[in-house]
N, C-alpha and C positions, 0 to 999 in steps of 0.2 A: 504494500500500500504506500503510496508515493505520499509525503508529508503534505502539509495546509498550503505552503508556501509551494509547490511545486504539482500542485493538482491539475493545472492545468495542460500538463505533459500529459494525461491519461489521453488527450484526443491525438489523434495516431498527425491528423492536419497541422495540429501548433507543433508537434515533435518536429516536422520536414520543415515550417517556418521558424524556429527556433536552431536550428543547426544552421541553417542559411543563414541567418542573422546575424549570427555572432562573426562570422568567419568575413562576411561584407562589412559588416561595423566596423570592425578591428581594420581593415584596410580604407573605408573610411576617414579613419580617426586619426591613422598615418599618412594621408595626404590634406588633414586638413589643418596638421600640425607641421609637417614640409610644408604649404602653400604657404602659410603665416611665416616661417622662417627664410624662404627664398623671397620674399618679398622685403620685408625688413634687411636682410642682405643685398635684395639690389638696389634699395631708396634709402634705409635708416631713419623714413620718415614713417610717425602714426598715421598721420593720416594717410598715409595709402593702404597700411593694416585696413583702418576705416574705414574707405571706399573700396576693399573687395570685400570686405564683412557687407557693406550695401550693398555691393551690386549682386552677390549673391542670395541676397535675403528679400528686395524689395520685390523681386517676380512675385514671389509665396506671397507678399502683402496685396499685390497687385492682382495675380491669375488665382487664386486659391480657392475661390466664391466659381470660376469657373470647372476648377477642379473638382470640388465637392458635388457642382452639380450633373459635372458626370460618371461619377461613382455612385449617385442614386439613380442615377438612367443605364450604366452600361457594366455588364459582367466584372466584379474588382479586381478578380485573378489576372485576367488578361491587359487589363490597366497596369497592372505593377508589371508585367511581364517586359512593360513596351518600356515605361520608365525607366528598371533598372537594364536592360539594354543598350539604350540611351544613355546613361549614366556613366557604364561601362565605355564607350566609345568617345566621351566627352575624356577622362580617365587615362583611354590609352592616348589621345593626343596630345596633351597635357605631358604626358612622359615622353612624348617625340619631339616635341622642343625644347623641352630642358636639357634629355640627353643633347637631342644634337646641340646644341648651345647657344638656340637661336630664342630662348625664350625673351621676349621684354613684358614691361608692366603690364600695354594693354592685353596681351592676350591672357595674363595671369585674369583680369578685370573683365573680360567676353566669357572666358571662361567658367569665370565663376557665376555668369549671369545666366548664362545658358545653363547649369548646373539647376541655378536657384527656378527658370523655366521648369524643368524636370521637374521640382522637388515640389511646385505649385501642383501638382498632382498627382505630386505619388504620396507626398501628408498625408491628405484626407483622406484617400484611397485606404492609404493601408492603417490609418486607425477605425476606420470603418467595416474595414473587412478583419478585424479581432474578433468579431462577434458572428462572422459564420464559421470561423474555425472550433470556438469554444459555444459558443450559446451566451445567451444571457448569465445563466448560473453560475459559470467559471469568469463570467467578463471582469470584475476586479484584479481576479487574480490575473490573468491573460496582460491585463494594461500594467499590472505590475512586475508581472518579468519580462513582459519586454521592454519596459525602461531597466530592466536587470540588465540583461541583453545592450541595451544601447551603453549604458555607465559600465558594464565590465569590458565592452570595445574601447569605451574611453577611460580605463584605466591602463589596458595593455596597447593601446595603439599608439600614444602618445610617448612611453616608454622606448617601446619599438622606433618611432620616429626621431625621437632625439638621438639616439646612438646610429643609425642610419642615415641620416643627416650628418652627424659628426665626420661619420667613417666613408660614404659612401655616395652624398650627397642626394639631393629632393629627386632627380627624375626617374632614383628606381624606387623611390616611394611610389610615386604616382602609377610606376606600373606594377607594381604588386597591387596596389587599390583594383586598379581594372583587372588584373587577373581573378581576384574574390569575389566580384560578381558573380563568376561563373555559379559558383556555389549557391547562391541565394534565386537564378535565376532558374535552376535545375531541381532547386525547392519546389517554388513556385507552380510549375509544370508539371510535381508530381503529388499535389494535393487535388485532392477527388473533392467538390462541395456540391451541394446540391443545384441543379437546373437553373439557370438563371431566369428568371422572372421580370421580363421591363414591367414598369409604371402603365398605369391604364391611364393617367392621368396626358391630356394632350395640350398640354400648358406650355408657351415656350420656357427655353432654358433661361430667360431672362427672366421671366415672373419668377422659376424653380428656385432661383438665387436668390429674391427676396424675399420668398416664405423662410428660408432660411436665416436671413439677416433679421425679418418681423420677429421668429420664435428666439431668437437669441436676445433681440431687446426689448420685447414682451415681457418675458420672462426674470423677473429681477435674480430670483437667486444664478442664472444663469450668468444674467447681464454683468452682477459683482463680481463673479469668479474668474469670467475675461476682461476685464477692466484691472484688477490684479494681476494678470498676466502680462497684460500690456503694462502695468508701472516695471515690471519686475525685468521684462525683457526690454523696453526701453532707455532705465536710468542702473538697472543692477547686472543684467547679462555681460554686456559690453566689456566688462571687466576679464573676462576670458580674449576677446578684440587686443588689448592693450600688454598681455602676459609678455609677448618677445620683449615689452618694454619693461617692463618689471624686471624677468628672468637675465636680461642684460645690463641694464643704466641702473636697478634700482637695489639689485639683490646678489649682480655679476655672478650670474651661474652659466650663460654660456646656452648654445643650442639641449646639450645633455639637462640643465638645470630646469631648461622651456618644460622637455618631456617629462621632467619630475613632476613639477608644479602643477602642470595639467593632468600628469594621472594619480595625482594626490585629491583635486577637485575629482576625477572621476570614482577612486576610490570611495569616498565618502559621498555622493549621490550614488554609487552601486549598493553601499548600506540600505541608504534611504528606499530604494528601490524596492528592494528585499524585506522590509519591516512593511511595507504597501501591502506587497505578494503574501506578506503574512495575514493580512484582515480577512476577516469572513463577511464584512458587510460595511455599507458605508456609515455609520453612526457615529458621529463623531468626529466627521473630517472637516469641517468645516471651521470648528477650532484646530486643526491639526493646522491648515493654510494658515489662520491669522497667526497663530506661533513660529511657524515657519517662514512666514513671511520678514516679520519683526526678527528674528534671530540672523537669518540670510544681511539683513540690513547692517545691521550690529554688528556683523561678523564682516562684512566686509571695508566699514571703518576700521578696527581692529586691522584687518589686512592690509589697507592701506598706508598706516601708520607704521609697519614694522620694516627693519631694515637688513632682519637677520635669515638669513636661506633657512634655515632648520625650521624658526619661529613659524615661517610663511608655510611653508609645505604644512604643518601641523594647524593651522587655521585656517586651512582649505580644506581638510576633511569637514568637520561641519558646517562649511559655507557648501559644499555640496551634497553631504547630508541636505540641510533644511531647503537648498532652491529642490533637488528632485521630490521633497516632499511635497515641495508649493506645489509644484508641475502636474505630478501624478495624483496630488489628490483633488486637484480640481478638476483635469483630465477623468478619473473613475467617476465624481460627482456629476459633470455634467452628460457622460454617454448614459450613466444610469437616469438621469431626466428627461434624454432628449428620445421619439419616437422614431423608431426603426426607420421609416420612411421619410425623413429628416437628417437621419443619422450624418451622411457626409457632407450634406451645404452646414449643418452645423460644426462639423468637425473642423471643416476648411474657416467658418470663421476664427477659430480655434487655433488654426493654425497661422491664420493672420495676425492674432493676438502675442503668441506666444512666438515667432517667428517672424512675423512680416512686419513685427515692429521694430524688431531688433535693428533691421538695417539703418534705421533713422537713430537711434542710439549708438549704431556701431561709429557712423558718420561722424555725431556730436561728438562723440567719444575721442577721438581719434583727432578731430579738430581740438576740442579742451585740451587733452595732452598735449600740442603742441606750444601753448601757450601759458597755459599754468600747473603740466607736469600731470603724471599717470597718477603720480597718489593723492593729488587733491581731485584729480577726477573723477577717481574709485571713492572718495571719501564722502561727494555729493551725489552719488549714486543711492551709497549708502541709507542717508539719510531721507532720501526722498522714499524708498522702500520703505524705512520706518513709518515714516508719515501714515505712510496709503497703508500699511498693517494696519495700524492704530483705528482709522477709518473705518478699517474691513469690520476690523473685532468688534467693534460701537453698533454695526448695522448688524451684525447675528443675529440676534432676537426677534428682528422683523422677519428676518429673512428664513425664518425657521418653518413655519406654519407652510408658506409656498412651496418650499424643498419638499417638503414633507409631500403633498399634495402630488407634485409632478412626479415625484418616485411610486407611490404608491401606485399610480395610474398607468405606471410602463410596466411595472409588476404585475400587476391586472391582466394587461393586455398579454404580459408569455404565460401568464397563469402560473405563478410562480407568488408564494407567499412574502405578504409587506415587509420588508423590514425597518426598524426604526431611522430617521433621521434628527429626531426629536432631541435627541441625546447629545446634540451640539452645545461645547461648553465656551 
């Protein structure tokens, strides 16, 4: 009998998407930590860190409402199929210019955009397709190992990337990323789900994106939980954007130090991940965010202000403890609110929130540091995350009774018994 935290391996489909996963993430996470370090190597400036953290993120903010809504109109297996394909070949190019030694900034900056195109529909896709793998009854656990899944890629790939960078430099990261596809793509293709079933509904895809944006602002307890995501990826993510500067001008550790510090943050959201995977029900999570919101905040002031390599690495395990907490438990609260046939224009705004904002933060970001320096950057990050906790925690109470309501009603509908939401402290 397979433990609480790991039950959602019994379905034979998350088994084949869970080994893809891991083996793509990990190659992922090594060219996303090479891109960040051949970049600062050929400029030395933030702000061009900043503008490919934009230009790769703002598609997701931009196409993502188109993405979602064709993941509730078109088969999702065969969506990710195209994406990560795509992905793979954006991947191996990326490694043919660097080997050959013809890369410059802009193609790092194209590339990353077209990336961020891809990723405008494979988000929603593939958070939305968790729940033909697992069902309703396993979907908590499903959202929490595979942020398990994503933070233990960004614990080893980062690693991997800084001593390959060192030794070997960025353009056989790049092609080892594209080589792991293979893996996640050969997943995909061998998970069996059921018949696909288009929409009876003959609405265009432009109404289809605003039922989706109506039920997300409709919706208060939904509406707080993406409005917290957008502070958090707007004024507090960024600060992953700014690391080669840290890991070099602020804390002199060097490319090897980069990989430390970033799989120290993934270490400590792989925690966090796995304490998720551990819940049997959402009850509760809603203080889980405002805590983790407020501590993420606090903890990254603290980061800001240190000057010691040891000190930092160890205040990045709960700075990534508590952000994957914020992430994932607003992530399980809202696919548990939102209805099946909704599922991905909500997701996608979701992922505008949590991603499609960041690029406008990576920007500021990355501008601020060049003017008043990476740690008073990270330091008003900080505090603006405090703020909007503070905020969050004060509206609970209202926001209790509608939670309440919307779960119940999706419980309903799989025939599946209510569980408490009530229980938020």
């Amino acid at each position: 009998m397979l433990p609480v935290a790991l039950r959602s391996l019994r379905h034979r489909n998350f088994r084949l998407f869970a080994g893809g996963q891991i083996v793509s993430l990990t190659g992922t996470w090594v060219q996303l930590v090479a891109q960040s370090w051949l970049v600062y190597r050929l400029t030395g400036r933030a702000t061009l860190l900043g503008l490919v953290g934009f230009a790769g993120q703002i598609p997701i903010f931009l196409l993502a409402p188109l993405g979602g809504a064709l993941a509730d109109r078109f088969e999702r297996r065969r969506i990710l199929v195209v994406t990560q394909t795509i992905a793979m070949l954006l991947a191996f190019l990326l490694a043919g210019l660097t080997l050959g030694g013809i890369v410059h900034e802009w193609h790092i900056v194209a590339l990353a955009a077209a990336t961020g195109i891809v990723n405008a529909f494979d988000i929603p896709t593939r958070q939305s397709f968790l729940v033909e793998m697992v069902g309703r009854e396993d979907l908590i656990n499903a959202i929490g190992l595979n942020s398990s899944l994503f933070n233990g890629a960004r614990m080893a790939g980062p690693a991997v990337a800084g001593l390959m960078v060192a030794t070997i430099g960025e353009g056989w990261c790049f092609l080892i990323n594209g080589m792991t596809f293979a893996a996640v793509i050969v997943a995909l293709l061998s998970i069996r789900v059921a018949p696909f079933r288009p929409p009876t509904s003959e609405a265009s895809t432009l109404t289809r994106i605003r039922e989706g944006f109506a039920f997300s602002a409709r919706e208060r307890p939904v509406r707080a939980l993406l409005l917290m995501l957008a502070v958090l990826s707007l004024t507090g993510m960024p600060f992953m954007v700014l690391m080669p500067v840290f890991a070099d001008r602020v804390l002199g550790g060097g490319p090897a130090g980069y990989g430390i510090l970033m799989s120290a943050s993934g270490l400590g959201a792989l925690a966090g991940a796995i304490t998720l995977a551990s819940r049997r029900d959402v009850k509760g999570l809603g203080g889980w965010v405002a805590r983790a919101a407020m501590a993420f905040g606090a903890l990254l002031v603290a980061f800001s202000l240190s000057r010691s390599f040891p000190v930092s690495v160890l205040i990045l395990l709960p700075i990534g403890f508590s952000m994957m907490v914020q992430i994932s438990s607003s992530n399980t609260l809202i696919q548990t609110m939102v209805p099946d046939e909704l599922r991905g224009r909500v997701m996608a705004v979701y992922s505008m929130m949590f991603m499609g904002m960041a690029p406008a933060g990576s920007l500021l970001a990355g501008w601020a540091a060049d003017r008043i320096g990476a740690p008073s950057t990270v330091t008003i990050g900080g505090a603006v995350c405090m703020a909007a906790a503070a905020i969050f925690r004060w509206s609970l109470p209202r926001l209790r009774a509608e939670a309440q309501r919307l779960i119940v009603a999706q419980q309903m509908v799989g025939g599946e018994p209510p569980t408490g939401f009530s229980g938020i402290r």
